[in-house]
C-alpha positions as CSV (number, residue, x, y, z in Angstrom):
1,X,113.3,97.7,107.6
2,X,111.5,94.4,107.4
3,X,108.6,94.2,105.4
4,X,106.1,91.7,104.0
5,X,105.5,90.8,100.8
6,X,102.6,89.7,99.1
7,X,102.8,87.9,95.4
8,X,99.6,86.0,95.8
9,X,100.2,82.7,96.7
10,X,102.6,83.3,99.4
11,X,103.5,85.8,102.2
12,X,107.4,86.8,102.2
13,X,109.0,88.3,105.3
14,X,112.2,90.4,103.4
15,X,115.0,91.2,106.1
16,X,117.7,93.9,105.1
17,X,121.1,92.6,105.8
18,X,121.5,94.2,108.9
19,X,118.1,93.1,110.5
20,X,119.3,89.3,109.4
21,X,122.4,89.9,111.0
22,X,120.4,91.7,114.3
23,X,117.6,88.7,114.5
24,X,120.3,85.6,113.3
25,X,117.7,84.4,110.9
26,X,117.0,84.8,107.0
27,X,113.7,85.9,105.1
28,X,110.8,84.1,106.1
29,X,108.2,82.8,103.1
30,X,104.7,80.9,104.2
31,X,101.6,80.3,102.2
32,X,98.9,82.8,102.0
33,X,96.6,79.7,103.0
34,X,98.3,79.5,106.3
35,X,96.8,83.0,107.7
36,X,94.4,83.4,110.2
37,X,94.3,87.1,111.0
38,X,96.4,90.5,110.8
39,X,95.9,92.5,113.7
40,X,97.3,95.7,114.7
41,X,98.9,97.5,118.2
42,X,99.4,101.1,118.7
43,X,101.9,99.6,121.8
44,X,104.0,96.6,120.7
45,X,106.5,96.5,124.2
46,X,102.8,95.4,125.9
47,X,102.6,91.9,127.5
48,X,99.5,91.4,125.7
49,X,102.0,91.3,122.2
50,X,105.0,90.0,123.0
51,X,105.1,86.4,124.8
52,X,108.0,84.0,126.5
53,X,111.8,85.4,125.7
54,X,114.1,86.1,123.3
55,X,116.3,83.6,121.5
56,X,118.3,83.9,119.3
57,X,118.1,87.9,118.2
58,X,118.9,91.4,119.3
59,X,116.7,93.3,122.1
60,X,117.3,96.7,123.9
61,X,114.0,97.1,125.3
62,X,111.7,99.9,123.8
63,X,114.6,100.3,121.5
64,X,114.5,97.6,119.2
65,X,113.5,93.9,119.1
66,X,114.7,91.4,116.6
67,X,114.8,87.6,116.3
68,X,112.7,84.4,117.7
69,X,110.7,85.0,120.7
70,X,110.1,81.0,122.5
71,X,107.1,80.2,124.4
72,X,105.2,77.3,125.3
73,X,106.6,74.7,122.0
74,X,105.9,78.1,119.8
75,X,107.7,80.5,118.6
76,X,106.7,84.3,117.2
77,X,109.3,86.5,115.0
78,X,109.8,90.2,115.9
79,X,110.8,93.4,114.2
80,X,109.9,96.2,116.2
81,X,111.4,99.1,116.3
82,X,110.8,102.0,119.0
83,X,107.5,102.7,120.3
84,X,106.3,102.3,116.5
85,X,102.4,100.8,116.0
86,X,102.7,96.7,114.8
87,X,101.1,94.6,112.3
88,X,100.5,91.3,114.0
89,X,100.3,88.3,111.0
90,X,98.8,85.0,112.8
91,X,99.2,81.8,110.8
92,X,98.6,78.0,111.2
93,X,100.9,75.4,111.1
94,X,103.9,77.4,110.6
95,X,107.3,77.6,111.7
96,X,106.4,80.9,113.6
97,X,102.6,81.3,115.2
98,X,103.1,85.0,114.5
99,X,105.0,87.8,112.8
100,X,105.4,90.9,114.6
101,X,106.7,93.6,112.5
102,X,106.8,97.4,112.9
103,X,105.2,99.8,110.1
């Protein structure tokens, strides 16, 4: 399961083999200096979370969601599994606008 790690300078985004695989990306590492705000949702599948579509990655929706969602020249990674709550990581000039991952 994807999780996020913090070693104090930098945020890591660690992806098992499978969800690298599932999402066709590799672990994702930005600097803690690049955060704006971690939010949470009790609902992740909501319109008001996810934005534009899929690509590249895996989805089956309310099943599982991995990979690059595109919208409007930015992009947001997902891994959300289920109907599981979200932490929502917002960051500033970063590859991804936004990490979505499920607890």
């Amino acid at each position: 399961m994807a999780r996020v790690i913090d070693d104090g300078e930098f945020f890591t985004l660690k992806l098992s083999i499978l969800e690298k695989v599932g999402a066709l990306h590799g672990n994702i590492k930005t600097a803690k200096a690049n955060l704006i705000d971690i939010t949470n949702a009790e609902n992740p599948w909501q319109s008001t979370v996810l934005r534009g579509i899929r690509a590249p990655g895996t989805g089956i929706p309310y099943v599982i969601l991995l990979g690059t969602m595109r919208y409007k020249k930015k992009k947001d990674f997902t891994a959300i599994y289920r109907r599981r709550p979200v932490d929502i990581y917002t960051f500033k000039d970063c590859e991804f606008e936004r990490w979505i991952i499920s607890k």
